[in-house]
C-alpha positions in Angstrom: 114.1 81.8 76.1 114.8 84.8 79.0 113.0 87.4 76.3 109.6 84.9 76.9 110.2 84.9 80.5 110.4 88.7 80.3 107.3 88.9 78.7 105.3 86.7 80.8 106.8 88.8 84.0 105.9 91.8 82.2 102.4 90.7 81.8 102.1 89.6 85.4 103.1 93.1 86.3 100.9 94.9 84.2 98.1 92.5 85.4 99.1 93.9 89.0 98.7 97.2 88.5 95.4 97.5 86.2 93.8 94.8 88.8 94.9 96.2 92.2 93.4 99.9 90.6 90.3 98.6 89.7 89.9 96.7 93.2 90.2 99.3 95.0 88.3 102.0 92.6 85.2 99.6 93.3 85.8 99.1 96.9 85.6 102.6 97.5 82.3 102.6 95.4 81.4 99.9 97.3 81.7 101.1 100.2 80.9 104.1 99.6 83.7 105.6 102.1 87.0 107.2 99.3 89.8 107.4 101.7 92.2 109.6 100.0 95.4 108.7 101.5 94.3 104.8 100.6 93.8 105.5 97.3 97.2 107.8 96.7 98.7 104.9 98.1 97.0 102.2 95.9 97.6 105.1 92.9 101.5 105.2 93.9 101.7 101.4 94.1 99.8 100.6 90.3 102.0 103.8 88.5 105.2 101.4 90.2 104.0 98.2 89.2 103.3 100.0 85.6 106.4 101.1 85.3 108.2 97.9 86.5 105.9 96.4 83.4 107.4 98.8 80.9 110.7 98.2 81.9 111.2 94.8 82.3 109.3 94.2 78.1 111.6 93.2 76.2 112.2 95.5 72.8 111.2 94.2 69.8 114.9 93.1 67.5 114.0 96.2 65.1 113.8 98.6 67.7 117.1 97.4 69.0 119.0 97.9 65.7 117.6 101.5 65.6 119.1 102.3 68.6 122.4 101.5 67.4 
């Protein structure tokens, strides 16, 4: 039961990252005006999010014995 939770979270995370990168790649097509420290920032904040994602998927059971 708290492995599925961890997936779904996981999901969410990863979700948050590949969709707050692509908003604001298309905004700054849009608008045609690339602010660089906006986009380090939104950069910074997706590679977090990312790794929050990685971290927080659960291992799969065989993994877990091989680490043993």
């Amino acid at each position: 039961m708290n492995r599925d939770r961890r997936k779904v979270v996981a999901a969410i995370f990863a979700d948050v990252a590949k969709y707050s990168l692509t908003a604001g790649v298309v905004g700054a097509i849009i608008s045609g005006q690339i602010f660089l420290p906006s986009l380090l920032a939104l950069g910074l904040i997706a590679c977090i999010v990312g790794l929050l994602a990685y971290f927080v998927t659960p291992k799969d059971k065989n993994e877990k014995d091989r680490e043993k």
